[in-house]
C-alpha positions in Angstrom: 0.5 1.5 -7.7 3.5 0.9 -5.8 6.1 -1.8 -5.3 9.0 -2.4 -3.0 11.5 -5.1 -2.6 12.4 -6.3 0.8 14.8 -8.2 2.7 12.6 -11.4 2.7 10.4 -11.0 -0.5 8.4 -7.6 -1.9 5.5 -5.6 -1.3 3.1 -4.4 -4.2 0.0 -1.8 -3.8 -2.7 -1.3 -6.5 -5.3 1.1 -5.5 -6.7 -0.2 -1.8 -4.9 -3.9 -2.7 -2.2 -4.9 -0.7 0.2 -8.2 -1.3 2.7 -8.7 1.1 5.8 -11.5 -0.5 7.5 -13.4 2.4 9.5 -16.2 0.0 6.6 -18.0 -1.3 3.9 -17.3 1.1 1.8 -14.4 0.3 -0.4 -12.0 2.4 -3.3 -10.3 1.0 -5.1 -7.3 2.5 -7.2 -4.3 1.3 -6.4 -0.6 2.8 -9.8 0.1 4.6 -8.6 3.9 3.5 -6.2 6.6 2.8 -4.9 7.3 6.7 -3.7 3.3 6.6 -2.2 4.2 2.7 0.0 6.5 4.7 0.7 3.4 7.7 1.6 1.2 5.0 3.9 3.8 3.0 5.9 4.7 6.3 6.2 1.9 7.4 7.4 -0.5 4.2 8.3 2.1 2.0 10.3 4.1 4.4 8.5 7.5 3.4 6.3 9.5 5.0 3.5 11.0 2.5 1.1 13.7 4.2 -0.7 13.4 0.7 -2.0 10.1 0.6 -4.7 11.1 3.0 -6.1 13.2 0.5 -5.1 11.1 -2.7 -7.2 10.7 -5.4 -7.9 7.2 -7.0 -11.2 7.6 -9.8 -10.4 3.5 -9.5 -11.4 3.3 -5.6 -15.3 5.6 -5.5 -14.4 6.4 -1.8 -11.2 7.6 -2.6 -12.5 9.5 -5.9 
């Protein structure tokens, strides 16, 4: 689980979930795996996190 506040709204992760908060519209998405965990945390979280790719979620059986 992960959250961020942005200029325009907020971005929340919960295992592959994605919601993406631009003022009241809302973008939903799933992570199709970990390599685009990583995308996502570069590039709205502003960190770069080799260990995603390997991350375990028991939540997520592909990711387990």
């Amino acid at each position: 689980m992960a959250s961020a506040v942005t200029p325009d709204g907020r971005v929340n992760i919960m295992n592959r979930d994605v919601t993406v908060l631009h003022g009241a519209k809302a973008e939903t998405f799933q992570l199709p795996d970990r390599s685009a965990l990583r995308a996502l945390l570069a590039e709205r979280f502003g960190i770069d996190l080799p260990e995603a790719e390997t991350l375990r979620v028991p939540s997520v059986p592909e990711w387990a």
